[in-house]
N, C-alpha and C positions, 0 to 999 in steps of 0.2 A: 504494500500500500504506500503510495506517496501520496504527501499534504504539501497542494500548490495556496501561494498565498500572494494577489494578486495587487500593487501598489495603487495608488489614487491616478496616476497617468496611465495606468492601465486599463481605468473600466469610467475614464473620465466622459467619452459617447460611445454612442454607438458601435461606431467603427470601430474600437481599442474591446469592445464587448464580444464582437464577432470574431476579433483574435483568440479572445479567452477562449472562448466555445471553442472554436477549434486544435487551440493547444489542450484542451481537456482531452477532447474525443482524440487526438492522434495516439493519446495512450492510455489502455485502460486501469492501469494501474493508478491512475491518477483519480482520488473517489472523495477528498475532503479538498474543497477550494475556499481560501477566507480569503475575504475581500475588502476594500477599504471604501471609506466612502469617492465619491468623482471626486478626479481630480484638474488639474489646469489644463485643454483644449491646447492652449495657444501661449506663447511665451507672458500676454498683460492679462489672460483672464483672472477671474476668479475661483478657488475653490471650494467647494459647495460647503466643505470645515467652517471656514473663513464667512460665506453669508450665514452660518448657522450662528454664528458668534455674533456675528452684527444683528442678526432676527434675536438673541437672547438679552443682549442690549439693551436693545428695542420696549421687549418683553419687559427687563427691569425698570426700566425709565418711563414708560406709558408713551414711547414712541410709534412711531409708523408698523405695528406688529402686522397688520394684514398685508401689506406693498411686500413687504421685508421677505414676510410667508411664502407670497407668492413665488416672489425669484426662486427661490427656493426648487417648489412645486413645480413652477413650469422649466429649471434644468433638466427634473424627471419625466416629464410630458414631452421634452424634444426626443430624449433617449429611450421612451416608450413610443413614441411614434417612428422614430425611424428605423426602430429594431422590430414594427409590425404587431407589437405583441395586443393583449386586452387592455382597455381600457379601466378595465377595474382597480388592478394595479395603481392605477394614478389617483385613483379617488381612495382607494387604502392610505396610499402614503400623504396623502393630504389631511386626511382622518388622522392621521398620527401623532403629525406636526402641531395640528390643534391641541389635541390632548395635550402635547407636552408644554404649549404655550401656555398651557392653564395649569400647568404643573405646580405647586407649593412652592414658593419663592423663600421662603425662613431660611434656607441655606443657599448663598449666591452660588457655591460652587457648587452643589448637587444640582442644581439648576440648570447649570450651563452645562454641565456634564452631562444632564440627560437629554438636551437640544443635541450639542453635538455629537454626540454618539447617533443618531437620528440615522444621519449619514452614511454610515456605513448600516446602521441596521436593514433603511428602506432598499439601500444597493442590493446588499442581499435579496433580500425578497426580487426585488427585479429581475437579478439575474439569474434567481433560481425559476423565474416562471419563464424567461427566454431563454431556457433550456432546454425547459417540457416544451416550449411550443416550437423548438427543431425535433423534436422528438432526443433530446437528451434527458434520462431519466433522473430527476433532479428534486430536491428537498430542502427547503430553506432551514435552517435551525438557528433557534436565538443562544444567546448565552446563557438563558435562564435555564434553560435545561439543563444545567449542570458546570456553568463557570464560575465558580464559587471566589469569590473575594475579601481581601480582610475590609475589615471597616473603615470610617472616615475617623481623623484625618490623618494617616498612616500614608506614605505612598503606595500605591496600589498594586498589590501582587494576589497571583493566584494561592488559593489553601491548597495543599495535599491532597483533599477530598476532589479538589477540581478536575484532576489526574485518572482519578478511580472513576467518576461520572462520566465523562468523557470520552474512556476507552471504548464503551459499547457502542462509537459511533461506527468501532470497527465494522460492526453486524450490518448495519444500515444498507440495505438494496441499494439504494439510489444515490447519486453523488450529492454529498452533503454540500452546501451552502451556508459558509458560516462569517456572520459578519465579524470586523476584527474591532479592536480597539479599545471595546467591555467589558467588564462582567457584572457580577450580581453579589450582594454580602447574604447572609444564611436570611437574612429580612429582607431583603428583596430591594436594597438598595442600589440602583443604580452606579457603577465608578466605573472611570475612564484610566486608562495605562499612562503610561507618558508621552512624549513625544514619539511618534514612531509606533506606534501601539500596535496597528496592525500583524509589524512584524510577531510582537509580542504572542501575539493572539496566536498565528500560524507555529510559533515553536510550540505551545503548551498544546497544543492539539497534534503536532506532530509525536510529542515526548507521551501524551495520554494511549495516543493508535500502536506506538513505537515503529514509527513508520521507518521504510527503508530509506527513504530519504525525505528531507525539505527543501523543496524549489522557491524563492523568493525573486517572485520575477518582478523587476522594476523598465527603465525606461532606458539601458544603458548595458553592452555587449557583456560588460565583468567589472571588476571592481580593480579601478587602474593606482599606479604606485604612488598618485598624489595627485592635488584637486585640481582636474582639466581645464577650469576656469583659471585658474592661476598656471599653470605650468602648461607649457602647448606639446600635446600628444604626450602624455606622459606612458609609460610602458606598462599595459597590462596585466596583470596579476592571475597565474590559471591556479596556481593550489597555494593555502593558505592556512594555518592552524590557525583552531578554536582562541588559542592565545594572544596570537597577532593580530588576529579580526578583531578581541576583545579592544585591544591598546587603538585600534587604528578609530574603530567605530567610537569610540570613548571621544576623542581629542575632535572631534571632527568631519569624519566620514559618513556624509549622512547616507547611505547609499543601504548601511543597515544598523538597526539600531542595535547597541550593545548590549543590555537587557537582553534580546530576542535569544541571545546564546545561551543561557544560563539551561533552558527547560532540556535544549537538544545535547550540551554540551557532557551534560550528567548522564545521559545513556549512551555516547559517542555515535549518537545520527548525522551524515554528512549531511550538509547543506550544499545548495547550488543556488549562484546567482545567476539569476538570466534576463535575459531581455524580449518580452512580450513583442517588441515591433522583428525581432530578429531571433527566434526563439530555436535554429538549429544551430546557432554561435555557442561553443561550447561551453560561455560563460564562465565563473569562480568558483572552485570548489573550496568549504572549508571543513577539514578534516580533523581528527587526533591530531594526526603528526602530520608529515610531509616529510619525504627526501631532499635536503639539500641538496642548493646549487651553488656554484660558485661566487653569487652574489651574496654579502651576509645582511644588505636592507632588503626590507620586501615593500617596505613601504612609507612615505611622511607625512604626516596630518598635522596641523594646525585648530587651533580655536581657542576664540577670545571670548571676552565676558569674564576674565578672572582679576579676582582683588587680593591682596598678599596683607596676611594680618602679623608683626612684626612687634617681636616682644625678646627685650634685651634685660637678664639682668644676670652681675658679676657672683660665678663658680656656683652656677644655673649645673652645670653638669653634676656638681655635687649632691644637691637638692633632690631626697628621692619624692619621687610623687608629684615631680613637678611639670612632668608633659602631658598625665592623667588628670591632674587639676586644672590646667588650662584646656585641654580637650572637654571635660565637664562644662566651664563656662560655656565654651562653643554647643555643646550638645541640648543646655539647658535654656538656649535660644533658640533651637530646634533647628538649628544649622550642619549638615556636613561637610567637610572638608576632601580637599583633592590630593595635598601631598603637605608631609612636615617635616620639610629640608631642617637642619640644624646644623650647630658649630659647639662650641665648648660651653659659649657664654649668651645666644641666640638662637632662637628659632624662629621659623615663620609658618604660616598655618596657610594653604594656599583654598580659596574660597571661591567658588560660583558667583558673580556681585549678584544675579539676580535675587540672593536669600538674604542681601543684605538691606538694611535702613537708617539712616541717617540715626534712630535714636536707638536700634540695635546695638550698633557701633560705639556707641555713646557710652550705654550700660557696658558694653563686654570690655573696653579699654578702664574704665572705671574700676570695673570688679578688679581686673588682672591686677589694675596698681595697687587697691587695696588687700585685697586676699593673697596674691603671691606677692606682693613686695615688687616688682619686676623693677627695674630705674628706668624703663623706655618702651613706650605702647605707642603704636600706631599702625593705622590702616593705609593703603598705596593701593591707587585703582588704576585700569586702563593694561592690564597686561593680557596675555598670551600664551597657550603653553606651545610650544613644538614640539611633537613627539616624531621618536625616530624608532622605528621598530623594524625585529627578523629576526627567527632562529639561529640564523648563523652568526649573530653578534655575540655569541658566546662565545668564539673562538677565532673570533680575531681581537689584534692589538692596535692601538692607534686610532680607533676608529673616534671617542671622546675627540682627541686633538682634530681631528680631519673634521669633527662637525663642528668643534670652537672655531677654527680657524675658516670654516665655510662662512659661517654669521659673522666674525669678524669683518669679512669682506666687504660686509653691507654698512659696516659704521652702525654698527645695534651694539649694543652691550648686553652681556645676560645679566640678570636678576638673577637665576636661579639654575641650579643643573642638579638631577635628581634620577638616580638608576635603581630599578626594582631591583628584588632580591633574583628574582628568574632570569635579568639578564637581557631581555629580550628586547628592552624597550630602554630611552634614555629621553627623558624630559628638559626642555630648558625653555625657562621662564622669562620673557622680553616683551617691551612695550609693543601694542598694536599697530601702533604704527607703521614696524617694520617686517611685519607678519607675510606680508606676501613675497618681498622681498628677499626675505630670510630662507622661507620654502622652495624660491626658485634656485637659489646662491646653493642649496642643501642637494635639492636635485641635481644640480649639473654635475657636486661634488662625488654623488655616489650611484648616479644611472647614466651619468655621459660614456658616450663609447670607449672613451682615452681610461677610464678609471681604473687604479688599478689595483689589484685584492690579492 
């Protein structure tokens, strides 16, 4: 059994719908498809996520909810017309939309989480009934039938139980249709995953079937060795570990969400990237392991949005309890951190700014100076991590100098350099500014023809 799980530019019309159908039916082993809600048509459109947030807006504020609704609505009435199907369908998902307008507003974000999940729920339905009507034998299923999640306001992960319910989709005749992005608490509360959630969805359904594999087909041949927006043609990536995917999708790589590894990575199901408009490209695999090649990068990611929280005080190394005490403060503002570079007499705690607040900051530099004594507290925004990742960076030398002296070249300075215990990966911390720059100066150094290993 394979569990294909199809992206928002994949089922975004009609036309990207008629792919799906057919990459289903070219193989029958393909029996659980999750799907996301449409996504962008056109390089300015909008996606149909994005009017669900502006219609829940709307909702909150006693703005324009009917106008809003409708866009909505009639994205789905162009994609139900041109794909031929009943017209019933459109008047279900219109019916739906309502209800969840009138939904209980007490919780802004259960609120908007149940708008937009909408999305992908009503996709589903669509695409499970222009399945039946090629004659693809097909079944829409919700989350509630068995995607169990923990409660508000935790971030949102599947229970155990979710696992065990789930599995009996093995049995299921007909190819399941399942929307992604959701679940359900043991009350019947609506929560949405994170970013990328679909992906989400398609591993815990792949890890529940224990399928032979997971296809995560997106808008793009495989998953290349750094962001083709910035770096021109950069060299494509055919096999990948569980590990390296982890490091690359974390920093950067939107292509698959880093969460989505965790359900498949614990039973060792490969995954395969692929690409819906190009679907006999052989795409990314990601594996256990891999065989080494002569390359020891596989790959370089970028991504900003981080703040550095910076707390100095003298024979700090001596002090037991004193990186648990300041990790406490951070925890007890309901903050986690990214990495906790250190020295003898310093440390810095490295932060997502989106978790941060002007009086967050306020309270947690306070607390540090009075509870730990520390002689120097402060926050520094506007950075960047660069991650550099591969298996074979465990067994070469030099390579630290080669990526200093790569960013060197740009006139950046690091902030930060920071290497897991596995090796694989080597972080370095630098203003935004020089972020693309840095990526490209990185890539020449270790994927240009001349390089030498």
């Amino acid at each position: 059994m394979i569990v294909c799980k199809f992206g928002g530019t994949s089922v975004a019309n009609a036309e990207q719908i008629r792919k799906v159908a057919n990459i289903v039916k070219s193989n029958p082993e393909r029996r659980i498809v999750a799907v996301s809600a449409p996504g962008k048509r056109f390089s300015d459109d909008i996606k149909v996520t994005d009017l669900l947030i502006d219609l829940a807006n709307a909702a909150l504020k006693n703005g324009d909810v009917e106008g809003k609704l409708q866009k909505v609505v009639n994205r789905y009435k162009e994609i139900i017309d041109d794909l031929e199907i009943d017209q019933t369908i459109c008047d279900i998902i219109a019916q739906d939309l309502q209800e969840r307008v009138n939904f209980d507003k007490a919780n802004v974000d259960l609120f908007v989480d149940n708008l937009k999940a909408s999305g992908e729920d009503n996709n589903a339905k669509l695409i499970a009934a222009y399945f039946n009507s090629i004659g693809l034998k097909a079944k829409y299923v919700s989350p509630k039938e068995g995607l169990v999640v923990n409660d508000f306001p935790e971030r949102t992960f599947a229970l155990p139980e979710a696992y065990e319910n789930l599995s009996k989709l093995r049995d299921c005749e007909e190819i399941v249709v399942f929307p992604g992005f959701f679940g359900y608490t043991k009350d019947g509360t609506l929560r949405t995953f994170d970013r990328g959630g679909s992906d989400i969805t398609g591993s815990i359904l792949a890890a529940a079937v224990k399928a032979v594999l997971y296809e995560n087909f997106t808008d793009v041949d495989c998953v290349f060795s750094a962001n083709p927006k910035v770096v021109n043609d950069p060299v494509g990536i055919k096999e990948i570990t569980y590990r390296e995917m982890r490091e690359l999708s974390y920093s950067g790589f939107s292509v698959f969400h880093d969460e989505a590894l965790m359900p498949v990575y614990k039973l060792g199901i490969p995954v395969t990237i692929k690409n819906t408009n190009n679907p006999s490209a052989p795409g990314t695999k990601i594996l256990p392991t891999r065989t080494l090649n002569s390359r020891p990068v596989t790959g370089i990611s970028a991504d900003s949005g981080f703040s550095t929280l910076y707390v100095s005080k003298y024979l700090m190394n001596r002090e037991i309890g004193f990186g648990r005490k300041l990790l406490q403060i951070i925890e007890e503002e309901h903050i986690s951190y990214e990495h906790t570079p250190s020295g003898l007499d310093d440390i810095s705690v490295i932060i997502r700014s989106h978790q941060l607040t002007p009086e967050a900051e306020e309270r947690i530099t306070k607390r540090i100076k009075e509870e730990l004594q520390a002689d120097d507290v402060y926050f520094r925004h506007g950075f960047s991590m660069i991650v550099i990742v591969g298996e074979g960076m465990r067994n070469n030398t030099g390579l630290a100098a080669r990526a200093a002296s790569a960013i060197s070249s740009t006139g950046a300075n690091i902030e930060m350099i920071n290497q897991g215990p596995s090796e694989v990966s080597l972080v370095f911390g630098v203003l935004s500014d020089k972020e693309n720059q840095i990526l490209r100066a990185l890539y020449e150094e270790f994927f240009s023809p001349i390089s030498v290993y």
